[in-house]
C-alpha positions in Angstrom: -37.9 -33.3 -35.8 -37.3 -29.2 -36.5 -39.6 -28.4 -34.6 -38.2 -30.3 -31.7 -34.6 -29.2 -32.4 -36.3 -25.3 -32.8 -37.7 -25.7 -29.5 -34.2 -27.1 -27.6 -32.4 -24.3 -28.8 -35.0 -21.6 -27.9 -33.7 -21.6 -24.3 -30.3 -21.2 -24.5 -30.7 -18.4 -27.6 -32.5 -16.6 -24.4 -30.1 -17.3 -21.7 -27.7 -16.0 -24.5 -29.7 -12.9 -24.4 -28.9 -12.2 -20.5 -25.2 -10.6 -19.6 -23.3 -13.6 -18.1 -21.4 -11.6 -15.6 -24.7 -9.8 -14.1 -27.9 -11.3 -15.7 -29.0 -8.2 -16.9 -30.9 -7.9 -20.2 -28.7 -7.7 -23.9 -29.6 -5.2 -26.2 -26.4 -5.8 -27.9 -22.8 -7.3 -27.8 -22.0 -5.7 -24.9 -24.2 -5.1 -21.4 -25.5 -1.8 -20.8 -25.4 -2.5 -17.2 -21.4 -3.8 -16.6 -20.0 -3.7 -19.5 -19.1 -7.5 -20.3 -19.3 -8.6 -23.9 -21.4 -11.8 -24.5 -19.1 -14.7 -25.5 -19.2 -15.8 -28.9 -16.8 -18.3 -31.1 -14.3 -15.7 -32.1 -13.8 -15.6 -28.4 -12.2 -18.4 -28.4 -9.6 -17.9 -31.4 -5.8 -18.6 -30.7 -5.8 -15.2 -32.6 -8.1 -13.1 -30.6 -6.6 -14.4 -27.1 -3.2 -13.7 -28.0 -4.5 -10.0 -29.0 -6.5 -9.6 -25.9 -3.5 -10.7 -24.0 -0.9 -8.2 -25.2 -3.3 -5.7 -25.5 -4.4 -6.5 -21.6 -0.6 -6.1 -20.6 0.4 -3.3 -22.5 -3.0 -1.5 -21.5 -2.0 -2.6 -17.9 1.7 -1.2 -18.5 0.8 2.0 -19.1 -1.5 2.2 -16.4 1.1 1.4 -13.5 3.7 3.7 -15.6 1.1 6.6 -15.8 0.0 6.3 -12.6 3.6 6.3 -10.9 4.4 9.0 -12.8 1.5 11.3 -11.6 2.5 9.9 -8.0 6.3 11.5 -8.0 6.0 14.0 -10.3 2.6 15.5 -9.6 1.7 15.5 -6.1 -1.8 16.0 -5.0 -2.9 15.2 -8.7 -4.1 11.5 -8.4 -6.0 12.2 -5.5 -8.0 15.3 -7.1 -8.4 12.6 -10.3 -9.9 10.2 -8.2 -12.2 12.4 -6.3 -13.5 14.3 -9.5 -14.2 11.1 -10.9 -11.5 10.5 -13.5 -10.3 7.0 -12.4 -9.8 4.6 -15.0 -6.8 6.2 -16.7 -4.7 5.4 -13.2 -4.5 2.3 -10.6 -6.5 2.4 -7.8 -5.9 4.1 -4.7 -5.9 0.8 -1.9 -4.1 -1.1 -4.5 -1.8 1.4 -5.6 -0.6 1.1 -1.8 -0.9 -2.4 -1.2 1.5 -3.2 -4.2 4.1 0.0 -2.9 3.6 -1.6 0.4 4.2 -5.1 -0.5 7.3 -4.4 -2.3 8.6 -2.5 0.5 8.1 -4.6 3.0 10.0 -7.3 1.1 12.8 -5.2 0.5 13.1 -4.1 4.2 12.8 -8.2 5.7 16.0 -9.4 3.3 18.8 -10.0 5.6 21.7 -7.7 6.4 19.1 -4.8 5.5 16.0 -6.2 7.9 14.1 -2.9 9.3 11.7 -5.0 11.3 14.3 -7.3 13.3 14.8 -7.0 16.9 18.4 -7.0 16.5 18.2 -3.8 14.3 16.4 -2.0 17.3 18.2 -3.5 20.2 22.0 -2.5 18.0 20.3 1.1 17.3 19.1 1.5 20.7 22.7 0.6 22.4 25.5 2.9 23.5 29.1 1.5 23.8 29.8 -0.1 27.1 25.7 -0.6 27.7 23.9 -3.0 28.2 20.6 -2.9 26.6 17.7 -3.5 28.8 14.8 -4.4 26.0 17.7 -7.2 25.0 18.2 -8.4 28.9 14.5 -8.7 29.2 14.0 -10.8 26.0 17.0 -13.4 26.9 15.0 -13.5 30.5 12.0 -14.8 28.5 13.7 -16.7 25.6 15.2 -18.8 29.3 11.9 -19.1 30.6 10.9 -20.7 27.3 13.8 -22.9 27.1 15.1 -22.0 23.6 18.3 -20.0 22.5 17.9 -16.4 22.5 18.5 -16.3 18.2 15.3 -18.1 18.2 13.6 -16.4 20.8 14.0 -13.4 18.3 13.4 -15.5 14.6 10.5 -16.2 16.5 9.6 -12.4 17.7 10.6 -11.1 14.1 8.0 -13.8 12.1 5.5 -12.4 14.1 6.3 -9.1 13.9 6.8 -9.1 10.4 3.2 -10.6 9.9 1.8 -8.0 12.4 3.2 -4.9 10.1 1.1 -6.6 6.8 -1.7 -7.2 8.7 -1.7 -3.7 10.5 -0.9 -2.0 7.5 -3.4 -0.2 6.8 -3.3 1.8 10.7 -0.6 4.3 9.1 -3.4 5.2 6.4 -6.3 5.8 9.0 -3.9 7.7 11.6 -2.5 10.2 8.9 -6.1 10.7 7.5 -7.1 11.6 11.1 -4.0 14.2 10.9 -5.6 15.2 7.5 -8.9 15.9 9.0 -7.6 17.6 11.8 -6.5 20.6 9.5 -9.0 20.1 6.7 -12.2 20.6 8.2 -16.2 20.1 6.5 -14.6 17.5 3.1 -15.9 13.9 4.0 -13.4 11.4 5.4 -13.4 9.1 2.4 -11.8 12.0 0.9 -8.8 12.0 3.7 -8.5 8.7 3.0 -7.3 8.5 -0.5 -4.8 11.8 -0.1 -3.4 9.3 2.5 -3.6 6.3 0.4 -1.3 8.7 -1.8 1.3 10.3 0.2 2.2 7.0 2.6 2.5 5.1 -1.5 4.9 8.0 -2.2 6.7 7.6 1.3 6.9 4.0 0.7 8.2 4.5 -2.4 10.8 6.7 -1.5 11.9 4.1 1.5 12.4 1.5 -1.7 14.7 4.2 -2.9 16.8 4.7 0.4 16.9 0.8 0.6 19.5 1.1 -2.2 21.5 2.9 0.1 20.7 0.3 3.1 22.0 -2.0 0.5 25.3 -0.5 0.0 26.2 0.9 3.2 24.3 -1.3 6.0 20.9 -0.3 7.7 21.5 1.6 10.4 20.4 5.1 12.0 21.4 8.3 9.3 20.6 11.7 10.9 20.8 13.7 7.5 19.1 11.2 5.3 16.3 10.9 7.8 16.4 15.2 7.6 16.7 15.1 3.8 13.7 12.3 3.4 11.3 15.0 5.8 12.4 17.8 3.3 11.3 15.9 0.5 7.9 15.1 2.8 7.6 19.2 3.7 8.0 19.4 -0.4 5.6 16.6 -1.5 2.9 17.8 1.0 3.5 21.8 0.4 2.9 20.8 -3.7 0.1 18.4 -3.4 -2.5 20.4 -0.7 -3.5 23.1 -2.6 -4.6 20.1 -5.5 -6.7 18.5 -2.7 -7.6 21.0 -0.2 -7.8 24.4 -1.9 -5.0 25.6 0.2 -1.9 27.7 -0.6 1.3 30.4 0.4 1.4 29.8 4.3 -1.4 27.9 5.4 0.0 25.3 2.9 3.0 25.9 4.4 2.0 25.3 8.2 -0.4 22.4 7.2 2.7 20.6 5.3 4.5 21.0 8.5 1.7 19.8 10.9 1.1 16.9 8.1 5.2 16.1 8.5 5.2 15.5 11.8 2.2 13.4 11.5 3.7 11.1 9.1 6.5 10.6 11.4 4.6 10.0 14.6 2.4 7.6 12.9 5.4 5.6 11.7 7.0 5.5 14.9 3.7 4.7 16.6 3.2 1.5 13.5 6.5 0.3 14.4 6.0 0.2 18.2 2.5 -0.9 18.1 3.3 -4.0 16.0 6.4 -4.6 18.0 4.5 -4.7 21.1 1.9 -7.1 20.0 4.9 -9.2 18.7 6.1 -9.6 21.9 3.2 -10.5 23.3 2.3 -12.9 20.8 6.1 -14.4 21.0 5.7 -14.5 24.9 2.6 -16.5 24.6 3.4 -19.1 22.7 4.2 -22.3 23.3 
């Protein structure tokens, strides 16, 4: 009977000797090879999982606080973090963006404030007594298809909406390419997370002007456009010589170059998803 009952329990005392995350051999409680802890009953205490849980959120906390701190304050510092291998103190690059970029993009589709609506553009893109032609052309289609012209553009805006979140991550390769262009012989991975980092800090500054969207109504303002590049010259000038080794007037020049990158790639992201928009709106049924 002990015997038997010795002999059940020998296989699962060995499968508790494997890592269950990875299946790599335990010399201990925790695996040499990922790091996950093999599961015992103390696990499974109302005590230890409310401990694990605040400790998770407060650990978490910090994280997001520490890491948008570094962002605004210390430009060019997350990036040179990352790349020297120092990454667990801070969120990650991609997902550092994608949450920046989720946000913003929820704050700029609420209505009366709706930066990627077709109204927005055809109102910004009208003088008095005009008549604009990109709004002519879409009431020609939204009569082809039958339907009123408001849901002609509900229609165009849905799609172009969904375009900008799933084309997000264009504005990161195109200003990487600008990064590249000046930065010459530093691998393009490298580009890429300096990118990751700036456009999170542009972003982030866009949720700040939103406040002012808010207050005033979205439309086209010359010297917060000017003051938001100044504050993109500033950004860049502080964070290349982290990154790139760079400083005085090269730094200078590069910011510059890197500034009018940032705004071509925007204003090429915003047409490029418009356009497919349209398309997509044109051919449906």
């Amino acid at each position: 009977m002990d015997t038997e009952s010795g002999s059940a329990l020998a296989p699962e005392q060995e499968k508790l000797q494997e890592c269950p995350e990875c299946h790599a051999e335990l010399l201990g409680k925790y695996c040499s090879n990922c790091g996950e802890k093999l599961p015992d009953a103390h696990d499974l205490s109302l005590r230890h999982f409310l401990h694990h849980g605040l400790h998770e959120l407060t650990h978490l906390d910090s994280k997001i606080f520490r890491t948008l701190r570094t962002l605004i304050l210390k430009p060019g510092v997350l990036t040179a973090e990352y790349l020297a291998g120092r990454r667990q103190r801070y969120v990650l690059p991609l997902r550092l963006f994608l949450v920046i970029f989720a946000l913003n993009l929820f704050l700029y589709t609420r209505p009366g404030v709706a930066l990627y609506d077709v109204r927005f553009l055809i109102k910004a893109g009208t003088s008095p007594g005009q008549i604009n032609p990109l709004k002519r052309l879409l009431e020609q289609e939204a009569l082809k298809k039958h339907i009123s012209t408001d849901e002609f553009f509900d229609r165009l805006n849905e799609h172009w909406q969904h375009d900008v979140s799933f084309f997000q991550l264009g504005d990161v390769f195109f200003f990487a390419i600008c990064l590249a262009l000046v930065n010459w012989r530093r691998y393009f991975v490298e580009h890429l997370v300096f990118s990751l980092h700036t456009l999170s800090f542009t972003l982030l500054l866009g949720c700040v002007t939103w406040l002012y969207y808010e207050r005033f109504g979205l439309r086209q303002n010359g010297i917060l456009i000017v003051i938001s590049m100044m504050i993109y010259l500033l950004y860049l000038f502080r964070g290349l010589p982290k990154v790139y080794r760079v400083a005085g007037w090269q730094a200078l020049l590069k910011s510059c170059f890197l500034v009018a990158g940032l705004m071509a790639s925007r204003i090429f992201f915003i047409s490029f998803t418009f356009e497919v928009a349209i398309m997509q709106s044109v051919r449906s049924h």
